[in-house]
N, C-alpha and C positions, 0 to 999 in steps of 0.2 A: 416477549422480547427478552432475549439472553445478556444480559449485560453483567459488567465485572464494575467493583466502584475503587478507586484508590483518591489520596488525597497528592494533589502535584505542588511543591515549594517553588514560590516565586518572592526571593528576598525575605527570605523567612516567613514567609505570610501564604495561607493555606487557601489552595485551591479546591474547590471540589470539583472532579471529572467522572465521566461517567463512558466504558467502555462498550457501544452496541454491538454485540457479535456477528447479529445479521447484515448488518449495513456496514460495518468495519469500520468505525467513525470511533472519534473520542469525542464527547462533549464537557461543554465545561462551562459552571456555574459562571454568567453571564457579571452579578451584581460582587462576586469574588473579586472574579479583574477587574471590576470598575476599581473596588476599594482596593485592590493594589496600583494602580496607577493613577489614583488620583487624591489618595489619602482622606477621602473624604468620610467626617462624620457618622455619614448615612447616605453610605455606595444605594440603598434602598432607592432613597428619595432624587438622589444622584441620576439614576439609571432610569425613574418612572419620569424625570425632567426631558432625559437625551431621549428615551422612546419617544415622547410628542413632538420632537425637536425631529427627529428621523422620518416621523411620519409625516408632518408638512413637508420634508422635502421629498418624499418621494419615493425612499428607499425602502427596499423590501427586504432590509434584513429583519426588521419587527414583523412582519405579517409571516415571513420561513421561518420563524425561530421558535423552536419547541417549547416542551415541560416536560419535567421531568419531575420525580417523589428525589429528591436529597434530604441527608441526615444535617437537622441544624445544630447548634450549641447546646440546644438543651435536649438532643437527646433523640426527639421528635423529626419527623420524614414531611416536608411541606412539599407542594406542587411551586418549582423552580425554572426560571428562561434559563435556557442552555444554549448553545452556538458553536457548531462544528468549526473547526479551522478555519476553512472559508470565510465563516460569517466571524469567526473571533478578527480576522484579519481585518475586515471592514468595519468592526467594533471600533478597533483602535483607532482606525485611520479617523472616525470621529469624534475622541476625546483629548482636546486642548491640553495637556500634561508634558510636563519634560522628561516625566518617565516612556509617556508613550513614544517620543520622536525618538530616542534610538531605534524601536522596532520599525516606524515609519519610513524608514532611512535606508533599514536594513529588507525588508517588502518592497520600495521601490530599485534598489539595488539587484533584486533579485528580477524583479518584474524587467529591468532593462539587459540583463544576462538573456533570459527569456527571448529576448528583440533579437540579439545579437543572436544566438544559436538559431533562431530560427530564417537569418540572412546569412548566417555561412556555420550549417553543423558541424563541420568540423570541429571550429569550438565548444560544441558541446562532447564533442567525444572526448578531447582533451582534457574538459573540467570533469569529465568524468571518471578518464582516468585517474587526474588529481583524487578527486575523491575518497575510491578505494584506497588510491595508496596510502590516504593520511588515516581511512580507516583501518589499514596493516593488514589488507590482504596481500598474497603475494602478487605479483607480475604473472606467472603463470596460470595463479586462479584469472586475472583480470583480465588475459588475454582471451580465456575462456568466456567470461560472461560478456565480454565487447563480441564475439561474435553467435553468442546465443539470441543479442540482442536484433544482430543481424537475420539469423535464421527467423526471429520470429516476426520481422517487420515482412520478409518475404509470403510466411504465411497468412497474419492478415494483409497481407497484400491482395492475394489469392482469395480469401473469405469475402473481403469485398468484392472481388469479381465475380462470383458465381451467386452475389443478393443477400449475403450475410450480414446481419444487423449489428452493429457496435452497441458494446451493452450487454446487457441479458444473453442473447445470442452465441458470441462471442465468447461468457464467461460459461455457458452451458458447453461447446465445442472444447474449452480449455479443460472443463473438470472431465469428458468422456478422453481427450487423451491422457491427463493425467493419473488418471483413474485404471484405463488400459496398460501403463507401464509402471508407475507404483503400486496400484493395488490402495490407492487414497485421493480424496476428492483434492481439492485443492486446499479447501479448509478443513479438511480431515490433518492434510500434510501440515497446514500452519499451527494447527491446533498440536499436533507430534513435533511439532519444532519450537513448541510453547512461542510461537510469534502472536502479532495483532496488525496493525497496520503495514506492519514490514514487508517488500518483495519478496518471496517463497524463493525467488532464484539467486539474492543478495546470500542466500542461506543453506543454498546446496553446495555441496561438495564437488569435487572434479567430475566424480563419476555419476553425482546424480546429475550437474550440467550436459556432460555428455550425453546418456539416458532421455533428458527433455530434450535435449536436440536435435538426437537422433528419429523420436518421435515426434518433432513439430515436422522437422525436415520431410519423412516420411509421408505424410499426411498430406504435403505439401508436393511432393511428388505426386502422388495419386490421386489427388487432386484434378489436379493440370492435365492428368491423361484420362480422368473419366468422367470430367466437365459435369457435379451434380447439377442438377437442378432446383432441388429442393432441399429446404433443410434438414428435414430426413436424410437426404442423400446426402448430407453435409456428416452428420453427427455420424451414419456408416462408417465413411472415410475416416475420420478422427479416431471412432475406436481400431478402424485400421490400422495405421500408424502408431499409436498408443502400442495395440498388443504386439506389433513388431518388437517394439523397443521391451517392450515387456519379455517379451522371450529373450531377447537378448541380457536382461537381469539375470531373468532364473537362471540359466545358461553360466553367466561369471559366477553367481552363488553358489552354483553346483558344485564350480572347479574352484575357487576359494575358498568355501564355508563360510563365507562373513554374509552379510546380511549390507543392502547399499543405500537403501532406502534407512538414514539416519537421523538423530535428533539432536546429531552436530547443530551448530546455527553459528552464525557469523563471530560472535564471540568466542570460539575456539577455532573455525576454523583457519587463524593467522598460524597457530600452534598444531594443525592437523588437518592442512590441505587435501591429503590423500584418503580421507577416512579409515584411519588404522586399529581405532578404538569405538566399532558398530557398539549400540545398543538395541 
């Protein structure tokens, strides 16, 4: 397993996390956030109390929740519970603290956003606007990825119709088109855009948006008109549209000389929407 380790600050007080590369998850030292949110003693003895307390009720975040080797104070690497996001969230939602109920608050805040978008999306397109803008993309880029997002609900649209698996499936179809018009897996591209958990397309440029859209679109065409059957006949189709758009690269690179496929990522691109300075 490829993993990267960093230490995350919460109120001055040290997290341990741990980044899986294959799985794309951040984990995080379970008995840390006890002892940040609950001030106690011995987060240890704390956490070995809430596990038996968890598991008479029922919950399976103690029987999904891994180990990991973490670096302790003295030096030394011990076998540690860890809890992906998910499970960190339902952590919380279990420990009586007044540090935990602002996240509490702010989890179910979100969970009722969630309700509300999914009984009129419009709202979600709106809060999504919101978003980018406060993240200082321009209007232009945003207008681009609200409809990247459209082209690509069309295509899994389409992938469900013709017996395509959500999941595995779906993430194999996405790396043969992106692969076909980059020239990079997906995590090839995340890994050149030094991302981790972040959307790959929060982090393209104009013209790499264009580029994936042009090749989802595609795919999504051809699709429709040669009805696969199989997923073989699936992953065809995908490098189909892929290498369309991929010629389509080579093609501006020709007549530009820049290079489009870049290692811009979201923190510059407020400052260089158009990709003017390739690497």
């Amino acid at each position: 397993m490829s993993k990267e380790t960093s230490i995350k600050l919460f109120e001055q007080k040290q997290v341990r996390s741990v980044w899986d590369n294959e799985q794309e998850k951040w984990y995080f030292s379970i008995v840390d956030v006890v002892g940040v949110l609950t001030d106690s003693p011995n987060p240890n003895n704390y956490w070995k109390v809430l596990k038996h307390r968890l598991i008479k009720e029922g919950s399976q975040l103690v029987t999904n929740c891994n180990q990991l080797k973490m670096q302790s104070s003295d030096g030394k690497f011990y076998k540690t519970d860890v809890a992906d996001t998910e499970q960190l969230f339902r952590l919380i939602q279990s420990i009586p603290s007044p540090k935990a109920e602002p996240l509490k608050v702010w989890i179910a805040n979100v969970a009722r956003e969630r309700i509300d978008e999914m009984e009129d999306p419009e709202i979600g397109i709106d809060r999504l606007m919101e978003t980018y803008l406060r993240k200082g993309y321009s209007k232009e880029w945003i207008n681009q990825r609200l409809k990247s997002i459209e082209i690509r609900k069309e295509l899994t649209d389409e992938w469900e119709n013709r017996g395509v698996q959500k999941g595995n499936e779906f993430a194999i179809l996405t790396d043969d088109i992106t692969s076909a018009w980059s020239g990079l897996t997906t995590k090839q591209y995340k890994q050149f855009k030094d991302l981790k958990k972040e959307n790959l397309r929060d982090h393209m440029t104009n013209l790499e948006l264009v580029l994936n859209m042009l090749a989802e679109a595609t795919t999504t065409e051809i699709s429709k008109e040669k009805k696969p059957k199989t997923f073989p006949q699936n992953r065809k189709i995908a490098k189909q549209g892929g290498t369309i758009a991929g010629n389509t690269r080579k093609e501006i690179e020709a007549k530009t000389g820049r290079k489009i496929v870049s290692k811009i990522n979201a923190k510059q691109l407020g400052k260089n929407p158009d990709n003017k300075e390739l690497t």
